[in-house]
C-alpha positions as CSV (number, residue, x, y, z in Angstrom):
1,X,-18.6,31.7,38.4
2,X,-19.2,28.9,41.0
3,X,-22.5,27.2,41.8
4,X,-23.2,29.5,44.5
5,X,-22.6,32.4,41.8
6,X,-25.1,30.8,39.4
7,X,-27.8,30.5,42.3
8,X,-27.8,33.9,43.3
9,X,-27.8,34.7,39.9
10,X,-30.7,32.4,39.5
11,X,-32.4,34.0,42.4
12,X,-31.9,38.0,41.1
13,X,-33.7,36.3,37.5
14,X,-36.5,35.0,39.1
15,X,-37.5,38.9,39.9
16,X,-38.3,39.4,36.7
17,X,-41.7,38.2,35.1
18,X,-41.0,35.0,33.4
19,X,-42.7,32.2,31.1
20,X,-43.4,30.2,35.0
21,X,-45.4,33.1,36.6
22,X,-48.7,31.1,37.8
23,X,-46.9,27.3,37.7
24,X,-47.2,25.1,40.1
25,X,-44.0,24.0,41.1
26,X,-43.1,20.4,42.9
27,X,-39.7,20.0,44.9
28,X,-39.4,16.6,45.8
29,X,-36.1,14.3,47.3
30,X,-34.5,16.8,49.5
31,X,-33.1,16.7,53.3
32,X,-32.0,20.3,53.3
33,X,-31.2,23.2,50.9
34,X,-28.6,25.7,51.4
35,X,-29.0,29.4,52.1
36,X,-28.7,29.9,48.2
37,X,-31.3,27.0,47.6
38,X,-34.2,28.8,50.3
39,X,-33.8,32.2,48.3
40,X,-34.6,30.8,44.9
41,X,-37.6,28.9,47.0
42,X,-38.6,32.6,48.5
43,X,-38.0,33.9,45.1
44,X,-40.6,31.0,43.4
45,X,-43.5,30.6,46.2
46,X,-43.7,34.9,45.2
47,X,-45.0,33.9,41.6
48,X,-45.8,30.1,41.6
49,X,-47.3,27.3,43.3
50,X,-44.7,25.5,45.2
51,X,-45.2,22.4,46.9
52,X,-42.0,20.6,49.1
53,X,-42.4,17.2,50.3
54,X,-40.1,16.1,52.9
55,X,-40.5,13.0,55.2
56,X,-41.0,13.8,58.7
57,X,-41.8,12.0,62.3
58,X,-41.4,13.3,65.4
59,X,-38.1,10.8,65.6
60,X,-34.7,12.0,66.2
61,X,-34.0,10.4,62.3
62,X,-35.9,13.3,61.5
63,X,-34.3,15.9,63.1
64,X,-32.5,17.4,59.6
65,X,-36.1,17.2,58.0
66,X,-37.2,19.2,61.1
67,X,-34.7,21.9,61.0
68,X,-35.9,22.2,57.2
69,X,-39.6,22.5,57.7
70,X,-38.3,25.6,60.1
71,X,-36.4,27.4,58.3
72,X,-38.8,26.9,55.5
73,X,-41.5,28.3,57.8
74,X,-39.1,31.9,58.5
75,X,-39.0,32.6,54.6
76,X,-43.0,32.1,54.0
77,X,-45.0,34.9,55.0
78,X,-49.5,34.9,54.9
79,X,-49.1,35.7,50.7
80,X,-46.7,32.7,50.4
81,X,-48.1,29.0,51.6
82,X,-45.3,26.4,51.3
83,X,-47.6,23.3,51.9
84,X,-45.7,20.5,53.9
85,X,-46.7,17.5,53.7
C-alpha cells in the first residue's frame, strides 16, 4: 500500500460516522493538494467545519494558490462552505 492507497482508504473511512462528526477542522500551510488530498477535503466539509487558509493576491506569484481556491470551489456544493480566506 502506497500513500495514494492509504488516502483513498482514508477517504472511503471518512463515510462512516466517526468520533469528528461536528469538528471544526483548520487546514493551514498548503499551495496545492492532490486529487487524493481534495477527496478526503470533500469527504470532511460533509460532516465537519473546515476551514483552508491559503495566501492569495491577484499576482502571478499567486497563480498555484489560484488554481487551488478553484478547484476547491468545483468540490463544494450550497451544504458544504469551504471559507477562504
Amino acid at each position: 500500500m502506497d500513500g495514494n492507497d492509504e488516502l483513498n482508504s482514508l477517504s472511503k473511512m471518512l463515510e462512516i460516522p466517526t468520533s469528528i462528526d461536528g469538528a471544526k477542522i483548520w487546514i493551514d500551510g498548503f499551495d496545492g493538494f492532490t486529487p487524493q488530498e481534495l477527496e478526503i477535503i470533500k469527504a470532511l466539509c460533509k460532516k465537519t467545519d473546515v476551514t483552508i487558509s491559503l495566501i492569495w493576491d491577484d499576482d502571478e506569484l499567486f497563480e498555484l494558490n489560484q488554481k487551488t481556491i478553484d478547484k476547491l470551489k468545483k468540490i463544494s456544493t450550497i451544504d458544504e462552505i469551504i471559507k477562504l480566506k
